[in-house]
N, C-alpha and C positions, 0 to 999 in steps of 0.2 A: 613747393612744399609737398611731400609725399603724405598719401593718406596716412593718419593713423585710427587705425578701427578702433573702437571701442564697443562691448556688449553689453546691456544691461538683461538679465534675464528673469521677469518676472511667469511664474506660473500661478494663475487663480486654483483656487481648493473650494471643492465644495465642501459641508461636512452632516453626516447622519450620526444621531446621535454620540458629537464629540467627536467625531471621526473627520479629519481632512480625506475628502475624494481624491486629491491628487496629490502629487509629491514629486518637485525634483530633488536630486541630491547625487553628489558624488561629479560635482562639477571640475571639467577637465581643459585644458588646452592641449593641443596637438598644432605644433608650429609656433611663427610662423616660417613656413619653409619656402627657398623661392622656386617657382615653378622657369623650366627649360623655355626656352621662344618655340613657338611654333613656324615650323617653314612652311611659308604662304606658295605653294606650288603653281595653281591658278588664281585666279582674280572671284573664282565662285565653282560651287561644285556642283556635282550633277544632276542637282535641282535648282541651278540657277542661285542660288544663295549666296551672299558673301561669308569673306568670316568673321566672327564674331564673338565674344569675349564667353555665351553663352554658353560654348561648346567644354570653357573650362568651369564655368559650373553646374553643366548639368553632366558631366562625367560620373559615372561609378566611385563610388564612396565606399571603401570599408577601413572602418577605423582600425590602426594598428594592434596587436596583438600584446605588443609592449603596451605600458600604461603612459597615458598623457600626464603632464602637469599638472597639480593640482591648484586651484585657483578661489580666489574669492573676493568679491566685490569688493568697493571702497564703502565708503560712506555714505554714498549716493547709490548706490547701487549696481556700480560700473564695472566691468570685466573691462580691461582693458589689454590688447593685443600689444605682447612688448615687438621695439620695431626689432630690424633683422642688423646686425653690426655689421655687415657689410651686402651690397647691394651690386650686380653687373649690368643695372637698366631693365632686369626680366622683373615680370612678374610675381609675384607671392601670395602665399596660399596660407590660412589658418583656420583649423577648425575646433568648436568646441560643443561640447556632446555632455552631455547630463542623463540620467537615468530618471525617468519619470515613474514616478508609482504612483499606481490606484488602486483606493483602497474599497471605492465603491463603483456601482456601472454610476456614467453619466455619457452625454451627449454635449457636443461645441463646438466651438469654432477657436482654432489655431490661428493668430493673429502677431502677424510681424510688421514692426511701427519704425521708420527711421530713414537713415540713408545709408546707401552704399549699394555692392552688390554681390548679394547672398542667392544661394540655396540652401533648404530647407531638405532634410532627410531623417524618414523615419526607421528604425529598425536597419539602420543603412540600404533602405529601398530611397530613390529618388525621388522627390516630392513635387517641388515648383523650381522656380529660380525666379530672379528679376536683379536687372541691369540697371534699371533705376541710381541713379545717382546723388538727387537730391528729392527732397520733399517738401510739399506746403505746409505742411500741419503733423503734430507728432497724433494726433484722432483718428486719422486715417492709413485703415493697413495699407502698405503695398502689398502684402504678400496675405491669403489665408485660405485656409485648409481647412475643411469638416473634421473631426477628430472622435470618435466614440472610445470612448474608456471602458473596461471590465478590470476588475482586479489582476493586479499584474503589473507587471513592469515592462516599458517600452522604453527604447534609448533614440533620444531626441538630439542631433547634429545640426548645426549651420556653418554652411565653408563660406569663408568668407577671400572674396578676390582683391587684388591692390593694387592698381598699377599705376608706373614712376609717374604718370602724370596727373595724377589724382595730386589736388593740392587743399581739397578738404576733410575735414573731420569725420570720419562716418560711425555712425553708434544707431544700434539698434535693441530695442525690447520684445520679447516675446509673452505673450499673454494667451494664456486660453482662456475660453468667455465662455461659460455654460448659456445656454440659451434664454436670454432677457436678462444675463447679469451684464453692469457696468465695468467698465475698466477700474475704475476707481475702487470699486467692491474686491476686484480680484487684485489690486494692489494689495488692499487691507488686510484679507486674509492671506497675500502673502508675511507681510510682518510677522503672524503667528503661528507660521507654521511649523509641525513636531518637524522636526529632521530625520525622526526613526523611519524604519520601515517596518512592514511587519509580513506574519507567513501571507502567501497568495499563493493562488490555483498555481504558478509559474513554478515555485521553488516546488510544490508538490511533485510536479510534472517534471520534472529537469534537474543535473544536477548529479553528483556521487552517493551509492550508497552501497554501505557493506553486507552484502548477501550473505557470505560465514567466513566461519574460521575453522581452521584444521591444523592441530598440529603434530610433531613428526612423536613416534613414540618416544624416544627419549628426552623429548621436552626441547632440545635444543633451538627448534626451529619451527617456526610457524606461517601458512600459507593464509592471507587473508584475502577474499574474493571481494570485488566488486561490481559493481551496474553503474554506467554512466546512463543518464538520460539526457536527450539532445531533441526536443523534440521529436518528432517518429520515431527516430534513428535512439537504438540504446545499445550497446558495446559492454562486454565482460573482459575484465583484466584482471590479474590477478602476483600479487609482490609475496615474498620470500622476504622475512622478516627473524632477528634472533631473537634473544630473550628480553633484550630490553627494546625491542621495539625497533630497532636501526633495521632502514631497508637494506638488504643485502643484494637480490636480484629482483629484475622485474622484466621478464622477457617471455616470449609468446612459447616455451616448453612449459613454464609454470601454468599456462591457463589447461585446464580440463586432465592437470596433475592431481595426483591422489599419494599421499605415503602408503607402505606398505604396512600394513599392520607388525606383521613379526620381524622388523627390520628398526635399527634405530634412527635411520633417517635414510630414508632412501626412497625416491621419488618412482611414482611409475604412470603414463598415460597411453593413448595411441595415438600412432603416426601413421599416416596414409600418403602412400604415394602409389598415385593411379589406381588401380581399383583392389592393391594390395591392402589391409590395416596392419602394424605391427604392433607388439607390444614393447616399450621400450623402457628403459630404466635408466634412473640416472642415481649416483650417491653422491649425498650432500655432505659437506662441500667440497666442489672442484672437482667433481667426479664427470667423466666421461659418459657418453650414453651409451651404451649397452641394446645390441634386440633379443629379448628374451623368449618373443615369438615373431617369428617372420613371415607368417600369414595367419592370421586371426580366423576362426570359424565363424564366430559373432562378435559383434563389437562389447556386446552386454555380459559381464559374465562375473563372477567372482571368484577369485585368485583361493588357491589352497593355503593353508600357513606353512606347508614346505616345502612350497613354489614346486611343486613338480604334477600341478594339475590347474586346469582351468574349469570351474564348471556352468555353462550355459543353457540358457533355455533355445529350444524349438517350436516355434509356431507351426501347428498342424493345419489350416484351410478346413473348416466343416462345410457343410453343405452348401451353395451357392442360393441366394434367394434368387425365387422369379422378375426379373426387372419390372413384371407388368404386372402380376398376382401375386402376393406376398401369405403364405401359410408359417404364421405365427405359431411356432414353439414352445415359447414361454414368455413370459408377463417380464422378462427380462430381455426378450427377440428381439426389441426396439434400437437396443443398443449396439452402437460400433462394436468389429468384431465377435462378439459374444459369442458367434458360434463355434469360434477359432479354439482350440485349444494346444496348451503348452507341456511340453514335457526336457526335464531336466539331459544334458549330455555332460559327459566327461574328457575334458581333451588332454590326454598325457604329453608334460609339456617335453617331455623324451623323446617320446615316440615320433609325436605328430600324429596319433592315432584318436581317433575320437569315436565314442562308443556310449551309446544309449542309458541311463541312469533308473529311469522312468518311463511306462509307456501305458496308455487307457485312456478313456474320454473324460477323464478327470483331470484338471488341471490340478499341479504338485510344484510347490511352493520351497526354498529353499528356509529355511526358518534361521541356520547358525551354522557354523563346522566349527569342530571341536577343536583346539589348539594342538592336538594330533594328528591333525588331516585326516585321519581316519576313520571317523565317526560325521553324519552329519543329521542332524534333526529337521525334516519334512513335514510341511503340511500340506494337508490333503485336502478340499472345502467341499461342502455337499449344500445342498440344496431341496429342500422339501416343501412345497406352500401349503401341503395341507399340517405340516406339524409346527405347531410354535415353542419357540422361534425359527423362522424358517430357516437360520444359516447353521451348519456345523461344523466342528473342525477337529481332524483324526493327525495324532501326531507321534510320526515315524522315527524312530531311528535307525541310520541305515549305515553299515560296515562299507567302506569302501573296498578293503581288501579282499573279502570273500562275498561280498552282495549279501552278508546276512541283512533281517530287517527285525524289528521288532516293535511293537504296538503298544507304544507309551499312553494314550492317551485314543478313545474311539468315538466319533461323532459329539463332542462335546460342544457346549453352545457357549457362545461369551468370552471366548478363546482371540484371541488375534497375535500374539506374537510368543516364542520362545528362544532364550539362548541358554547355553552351555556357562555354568559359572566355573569360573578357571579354578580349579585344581581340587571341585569337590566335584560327587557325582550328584550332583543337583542341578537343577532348571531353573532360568529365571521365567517366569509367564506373566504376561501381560492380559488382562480381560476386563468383563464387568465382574459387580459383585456377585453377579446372579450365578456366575460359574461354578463349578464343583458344587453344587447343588446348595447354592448361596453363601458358605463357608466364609464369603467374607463381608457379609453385608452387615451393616452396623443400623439395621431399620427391624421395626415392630414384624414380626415373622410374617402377616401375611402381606405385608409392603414390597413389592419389587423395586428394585436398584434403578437408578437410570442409567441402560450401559454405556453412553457417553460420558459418563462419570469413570473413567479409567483407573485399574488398582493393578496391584503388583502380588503376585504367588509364587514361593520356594515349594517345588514340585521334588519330594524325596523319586528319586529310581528304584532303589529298592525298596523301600517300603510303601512304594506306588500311592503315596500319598503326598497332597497340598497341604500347605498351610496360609492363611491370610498375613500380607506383610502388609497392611493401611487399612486395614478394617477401620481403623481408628484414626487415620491419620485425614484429615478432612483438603487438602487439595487433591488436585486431582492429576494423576500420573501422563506425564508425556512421552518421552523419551530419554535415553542415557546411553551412559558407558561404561565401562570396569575400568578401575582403576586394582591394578594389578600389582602394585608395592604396599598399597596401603588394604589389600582384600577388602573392597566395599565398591561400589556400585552409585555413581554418581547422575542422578537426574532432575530433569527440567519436570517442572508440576504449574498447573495452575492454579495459584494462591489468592483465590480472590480477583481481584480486579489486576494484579501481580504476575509474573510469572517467575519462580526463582528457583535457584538451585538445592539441590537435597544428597545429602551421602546417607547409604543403605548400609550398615555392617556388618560383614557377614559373620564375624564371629557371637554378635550378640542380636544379630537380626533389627535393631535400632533404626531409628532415622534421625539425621539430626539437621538442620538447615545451613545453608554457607552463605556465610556474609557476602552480600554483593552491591554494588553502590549504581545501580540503577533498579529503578520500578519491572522493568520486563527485559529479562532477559531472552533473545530472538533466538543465540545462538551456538554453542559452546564446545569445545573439545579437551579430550583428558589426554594428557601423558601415561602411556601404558608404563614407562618406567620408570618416571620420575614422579609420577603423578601431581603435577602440574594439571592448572587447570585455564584454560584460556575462554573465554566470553567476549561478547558482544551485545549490547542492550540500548535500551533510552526509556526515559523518561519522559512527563508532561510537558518538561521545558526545552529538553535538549535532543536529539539529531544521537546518532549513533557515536560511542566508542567501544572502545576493545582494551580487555585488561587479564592482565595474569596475574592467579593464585599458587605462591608457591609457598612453604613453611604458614599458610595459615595468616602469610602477608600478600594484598592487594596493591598492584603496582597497576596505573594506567599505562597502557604502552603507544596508546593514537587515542588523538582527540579528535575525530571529524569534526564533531559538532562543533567545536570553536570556529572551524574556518568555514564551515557551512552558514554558522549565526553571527558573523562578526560584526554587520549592521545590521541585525537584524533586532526587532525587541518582541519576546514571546509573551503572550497571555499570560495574565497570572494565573496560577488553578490555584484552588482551596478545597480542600476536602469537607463533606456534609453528609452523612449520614440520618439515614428516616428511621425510626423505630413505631413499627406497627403496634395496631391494638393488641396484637397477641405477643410483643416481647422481640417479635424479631426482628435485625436489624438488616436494612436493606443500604447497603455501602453504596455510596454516592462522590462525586466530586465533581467541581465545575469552574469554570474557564471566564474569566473576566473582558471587557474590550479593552483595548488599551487606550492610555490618557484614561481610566473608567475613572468618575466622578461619584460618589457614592449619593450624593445628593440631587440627582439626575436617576431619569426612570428611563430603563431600557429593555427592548423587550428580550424574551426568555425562549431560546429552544433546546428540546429536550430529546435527546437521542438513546435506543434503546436497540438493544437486539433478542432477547428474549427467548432463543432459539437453543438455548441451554449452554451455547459457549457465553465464556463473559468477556464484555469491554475491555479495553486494558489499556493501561495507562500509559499510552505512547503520542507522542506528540504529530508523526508524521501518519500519510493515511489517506487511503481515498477522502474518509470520512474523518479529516485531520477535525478535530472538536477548536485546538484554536484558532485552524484557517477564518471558520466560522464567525468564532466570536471579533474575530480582526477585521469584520464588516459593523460592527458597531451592537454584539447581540453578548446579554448573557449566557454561556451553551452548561446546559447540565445533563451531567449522564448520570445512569446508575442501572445496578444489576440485580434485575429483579428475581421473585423466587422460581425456582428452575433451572437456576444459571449452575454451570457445576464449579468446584472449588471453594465451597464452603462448605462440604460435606455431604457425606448422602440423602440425608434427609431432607435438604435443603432443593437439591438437585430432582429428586425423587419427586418434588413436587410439580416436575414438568409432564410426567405420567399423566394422560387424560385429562388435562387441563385443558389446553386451547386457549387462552386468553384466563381463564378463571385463575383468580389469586395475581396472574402475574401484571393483568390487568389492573388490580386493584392500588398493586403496589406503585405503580406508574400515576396513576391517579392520582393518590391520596400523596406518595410522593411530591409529586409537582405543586398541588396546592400547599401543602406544609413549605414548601423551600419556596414559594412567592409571599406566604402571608408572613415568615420571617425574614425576607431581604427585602427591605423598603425599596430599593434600587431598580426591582424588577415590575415592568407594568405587565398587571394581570390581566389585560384585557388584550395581550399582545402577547399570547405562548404560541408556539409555535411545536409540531414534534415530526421527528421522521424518522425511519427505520427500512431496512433490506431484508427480504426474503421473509425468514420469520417475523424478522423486523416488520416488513413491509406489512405482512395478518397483523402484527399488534400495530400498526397504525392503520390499518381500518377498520379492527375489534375496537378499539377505541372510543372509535368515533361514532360506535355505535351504544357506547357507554355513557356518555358525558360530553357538556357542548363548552370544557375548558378551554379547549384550542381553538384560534383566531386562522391558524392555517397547516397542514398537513400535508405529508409526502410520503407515499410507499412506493419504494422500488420492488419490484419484480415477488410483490405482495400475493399470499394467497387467500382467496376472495369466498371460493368453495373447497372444502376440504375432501367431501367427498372426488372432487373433480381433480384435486391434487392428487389424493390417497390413487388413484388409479391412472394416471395422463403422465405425472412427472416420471421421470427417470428411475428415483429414487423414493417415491409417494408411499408403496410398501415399506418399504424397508424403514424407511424415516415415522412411521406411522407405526411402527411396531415398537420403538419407545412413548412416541410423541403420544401414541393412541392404545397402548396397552394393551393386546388380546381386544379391543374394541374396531367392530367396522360399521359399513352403514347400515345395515342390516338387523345386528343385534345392539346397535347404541345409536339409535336417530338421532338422539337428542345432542349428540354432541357433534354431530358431523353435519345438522342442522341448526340447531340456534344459535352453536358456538361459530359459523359459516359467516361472517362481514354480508355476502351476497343476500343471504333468507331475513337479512338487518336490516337492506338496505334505506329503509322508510326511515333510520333512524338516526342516517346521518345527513348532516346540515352543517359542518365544517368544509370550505372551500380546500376540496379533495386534489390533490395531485399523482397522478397513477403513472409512472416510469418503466417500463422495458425492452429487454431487447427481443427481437423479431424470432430467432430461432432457440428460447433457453428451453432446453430440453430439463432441468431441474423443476421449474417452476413453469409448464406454461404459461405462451401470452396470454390464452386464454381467460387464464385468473384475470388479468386487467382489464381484458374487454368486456365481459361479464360485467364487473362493476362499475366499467365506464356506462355502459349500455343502461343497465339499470336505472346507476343517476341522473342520465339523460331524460330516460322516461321520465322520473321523479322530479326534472325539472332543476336539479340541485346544479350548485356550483362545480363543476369538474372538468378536469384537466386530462388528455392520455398522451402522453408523447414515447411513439417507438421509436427504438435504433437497433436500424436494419443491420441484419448480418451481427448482431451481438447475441451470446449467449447469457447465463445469469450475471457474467461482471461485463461493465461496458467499457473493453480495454481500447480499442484501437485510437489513436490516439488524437481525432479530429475529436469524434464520437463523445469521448470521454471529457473534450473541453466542452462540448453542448452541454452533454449528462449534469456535467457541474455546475454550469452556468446555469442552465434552465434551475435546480434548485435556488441556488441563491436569488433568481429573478422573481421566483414564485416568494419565498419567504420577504424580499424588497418590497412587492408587492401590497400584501395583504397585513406584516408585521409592521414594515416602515412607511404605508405609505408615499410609496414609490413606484405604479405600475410600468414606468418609464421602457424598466427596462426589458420586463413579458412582452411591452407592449412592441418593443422591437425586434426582440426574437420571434414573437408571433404574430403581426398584425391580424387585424382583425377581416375575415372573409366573409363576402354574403354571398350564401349560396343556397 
């Protein structure tokens, strides 16, 4: 009688509040198939050894690519291997592979109970084997494995071997046993286990996602990019799609393709071959490629609108530093390059002749070119540290045909961008309000604007005059495009916790907002002639799609997210707003566990950035809020005052603050949203925050002893030491700090300081960064480690070496995450388990 295998596969679950720790699902078979004879050559090889059945299953294992059979136990709990309808006396092989999720860290042992003869493999790495045939006792493993779990997903196989002369039964169970649980225990919480899954650090890290969309000017066709993540390894691709979404092409000319602006579908990128670049062109559709230049002077350059010019920058080499004595320049010296400057060239695409545009120790900027090619507007940036604000900007226009120039605009501050609006002689300018001598600041006269708060100005030519376009209009300006059939001016703003779309009109100067059916929109591009409009966005619940506006009807055209979430079950969020003693409402929303029980208390973390951009309500993210809450937490964020997109005076209040107000609203927040959700244990808050985030969780904690445990990444500790160390300390200091330095405003660059606090904190501190962030030194964090050391307090420092302010590289980045969650395990749930493996404990 030939064996017939049988599986039973149980997996124990731990659970933190409500939460199963483990989870298989997605159970498969593969086979069974019969394996070739092996030709026995010699009697033993050359170590002496005979042969041995082992050899077939400790062989290399990768599961097929195609999907196996889907399977499910009997009533007993039995996978059972169907036999094979016919048979030549060989061997046969079946494997069945399950997708294990975890949903919190634990530690155990992997335990296989039964008969026959299996190998065990994880990740399709090679495990154990055993050749074991029968058994005494179903109590005692044959086979087991140490196993540590972290959130995520592992894929757990056993191949199972058959051969003709097996004339028993063989079945086997798999059990994982946390350390001190019973078998018995981990049957039982198998019976109840969710089947979902939910987000983990894995899908964050891995996986498709849409970087943008572009489409072609006449609407007909649109190029959407993407990012594969593969652990380390991430790959860009990019498809050629119509109007309803149908892929048309998807081949390696499309990647690092671009339309032509004044073309209605016509592709252009560069090709290299040997140390040649070209510029090539391709017309959509079915169009041949074309070299429109056949040796490239820079790779970087921007295309004329009537293709008969390219125009590129030149990097000029400044002074070389001393490798061994370095003589410091400027308060800017620090940085790459900086001594380097750029000047504009012209390559006539006729000629092949290329000629100087711009030349001086000024670097010059191309700002727009006029839909004439003949015009193009320059900016020029200066630099002064004794006049504030330090930065300024002179804006040019320059005749390409006779090198006239002319001096639109002279050392102006608050300025960052200008284009040419099609078919009038106007400007559109991008700045703070404080520009043109405040003209568009919507604050008590002698309030300064926060210029991170971005607005929009129609700059007359002739009558050398601005007017404010959102003085009133309370998000805050990103980016756009013209839409050229409809004359209006289509941009991204930030709305709050939102990001959506806005049309400008130019015949009545108006804004009006465009329906769009996600929370934040990432991405977007307009049809110059059809004016169409194409996006990309997500939501708290959902993963990216892409959709087109055309007649003022929204059509999806790709749904990622479905096939990204398809077993997947997302947090619930709900939205919660705090209204302060003085009337103002500080917008809030927050993220559920899943299975959440409301009559169960779970604890509460609160995420915050404070640094004057706001939160948004997007589901994926370093700092995904319901990766978080999918560990068994309620996560609440909100955006406190300072944040811009709720208007200037709103914004305005990040001037000279430092924690004050925005502090408060954090505070008084979090205990209103704990003493109204019964669900949430107060004695169990949790908060964390990056950069500026990372000063408001250690301003904080220098406030109030709400929080049971605390995390600042790449946090600034002394302000003073920031205002002058970081990269950006100045400059970031001349909103944050107002005309205020150490000198003339102690008080705020000292008591408002976490470091000159340090006495006054007594929350179980966790300080994160990376070794070289040139924004935020490490500095900040050793300080405060050092400090709390002295003080005696609870504190944590973990660097990662070789990172700058974000911890990207990709090992780096799985610690970075882990270590939070270990910490918040820790201290919220009552879990040191898993600190305590990440860090054991040294006596030194």
């Amino acid at each position: 009688m030939k064996l017939k295998p049988t599986l039973l596969l149980t997996l124990a679950l731990g659970s933190v509040a409500g939460l199963f720790a483990q989870q298989p699902s997605n159970p498969q078979i593969y086979g069974p198939v019969e394996l070739p004879k092996t030709l026995i050559v010699d009697s033993t090889d050359v170590n002496k050894k005979a042969y041995s059945n082992t050899l077939l299953l400790n062989a290399a294992l990768t599961l097929p690519n195609r999907k196996g059979k889907a399977v499910t136990p009997d009533e007993n709990g039995y996978f059972r291997i169907p036999k094979l309808t016919a048979n030549n006396g060989n061997n046969s092989m079946a494997v069945y592979s399950f997708d294990f999720i975890s949903e919190t860290y634990s530690t155990g042992e992997l335990n296989l109970y039964g008969k026959g003869r299996y190998a065990l493999y994880i990740d399709n790495k090679f495990i154990k084997s055993i050749e074991k045939t029968d058994a005494k006792t179903d109590s005692v493993a044959i086979l087991s494995h140490p196993l540590t779990l972290t959130p995520g997903k592992k894929i757990i196989a056993v191949k199972a071997i058959i051969l003709p002369k097996d004339s028993i039964e063989a079945q086997f169970k798999i059990l994982y046993l946390k350390k001190g649980q019973k078998a018995e225990e981990a049957v039982a919480e198998q019976k109840s286990l969710s089947k979902e899954k939910y987000l983990t650090l894995e899908y964050m890290m891995n996986g498709k996602f849409i970087s943008s969309v572009e489409t072609s000017p006449n609407g007909n066709y649109t190029l959407l990019r993407y990012m594969v993540k593969n652990k380390a390894k991430t790959d860009y691709y990019t498809q050629l799609r119509n109007q309803k979404g149908e892929i048309l092409r998807d081949d390696n000319f499309l990647n690092d393709s671009h339309w032509l602006k004044h073309a209605p579908s016509t592709l252009y990128k560069i090709k290299t071959e040997g140390k040649r670049n070209m510029l090539v062109i391709q017309h959509i559709p079915g169009g041949k490629e074309n070299i429109l230049v056949a040796d490239l002077p820079e790779k970087s350059f921007v295309i004329s609108p009537k293709m008969d010019a390219l125009y590129y920058y030149k990097e000029e080499k400044g002074p070389k530093k001393d490798e061994k004595v370095i003589r410091h320049l400027d308060p800017d010296d620090r940085q790459p390059n900086w001594r380097n400057r750029s000047s504009i060239y012209k390559y006539d695409i006729g000629t092949g002749i290329s000629t100087p545009v711009t030349f001086g120790y000024h670097s010059v900027s191309i700002m727009d070119i006029h839909d004439n090619g003949n015009k193009l507007l320059l900016g020029i940036y200066k630099r002064d540290w004794t006049k504030f604000p330090f930065y300024r900007t002179s804006i040019l226009e320059y005749t390409a045909s006779n090198g006239a120039v002319e001096t639109l605009l002279s050392e102006q501050f608050g300025i960052d961008a200008a284009y040419y609006v099609p078919g009038a002689d106007k400007i559109l300018i991008f700045g703070s309000a404080n520009a043109f001598n405040g003209i568009g600041k919507d604050l008590a006269k002698d309030m300064p604007a926060n210029d991170y708060d971005k607005q929009m100005f129609l700059y007359n030519k002739q009558k050398k005059q601005a007017i404010p376009l959102t003085k009133h209009f309370n998000p805050a300006v990103q980016f756009g495009q013209f839409d050229y059939k409809n004359n209006s001016y289509v941009f991204l703003a930030e709305n709050g916790s939102r990001k959506s779309l806005y049309r400008l009109d130019f015949k009545t100067n108006k804004i009006s907002q465009i329906e769009t059916k996600e929370d934040v929109v990432r991405n977007f591009s307009v049809s110059r002639i059809n004016g169409s409009v194409w996006y990309i966005g997500q939501s708290t619940k959902n993963a990216d799609r892409a959709y087109r506006i055309e007649k003022n009807k929204t059509h999806m055209v790709w749904d990622l997210s479905a096939e990204k979430l398809k077993s997947i079950k997302v947090s619930e969020c709900k939205d919660w707003n705090y209204t302060s003693e003085d009337g103002t409402v500080i917008e809030g929303w927050y993220f559920l566990p899943p299975n959440f029980d409301p009559n169960k208390k779970y604890p509460l973390l609160v995420y915050y950035y404070g640094g004057t951009s706001p939160t948004q309500r997007t589901m994926e993210g370093a700092y995904s809020l319901p990766m978080f809450a999918a560990q068994g937490y309620v996560v609440y964020t909100l955006n406190p005052s300072g944040t811009t997109g709720y208007g200037q005076e709103f914004a305005a209040r990040h001037l000279n603050a430092w924690g004050t107000r925005t502090a408060s609203d954090i505070i008084e927040a979090t205990k209103a949203f704990a003493a109204n959700h019964s669900f949430v244990n107060a004695k169990k808050i949790g908060c964390f925050g990056a950069s500026y985030g990372g000063f408001m969780t250690q301003y904080l904690q220098t406030q109030t002893d709400i929080f049971a445990a605390a995390i600042s990444h790449a946090g600034i500790s002394s302000i003073s030491n920031y205002w002058g160390s970081g990269y950006w300390g100045i400059g970031y200091n001349s909103v944050a700090a107002y005309k205020s330095y150490p000198w003339n405003n102690p008080d705020l660059y000292v008591k408002h300081s976490p470091l000159f606090n340090a006495d006054k904190i007594h929350t179980p501190l966790l300080l994160l960064h990376g070794s070289v962030d040139t924004n935020v030194p490490t500095a900040e964090s050793v300080n405060m480690y050092n400090a709390l050391k002295t003080l005696g307090r609870t504190v944590e420092f973990i660097e990662f070496t070789g990172q700058d302010h974000f911890i990207l590289e990709h090992d780096r980045k799985i610690s970075w995450t882990n270590t939070m969650f270990a910490w918040f395990a820790k201290w919220l749930q009552d879990n040191p388990k898993w600190w305590d493996d990440l860090y054991p404990s040294v006596s030194l």
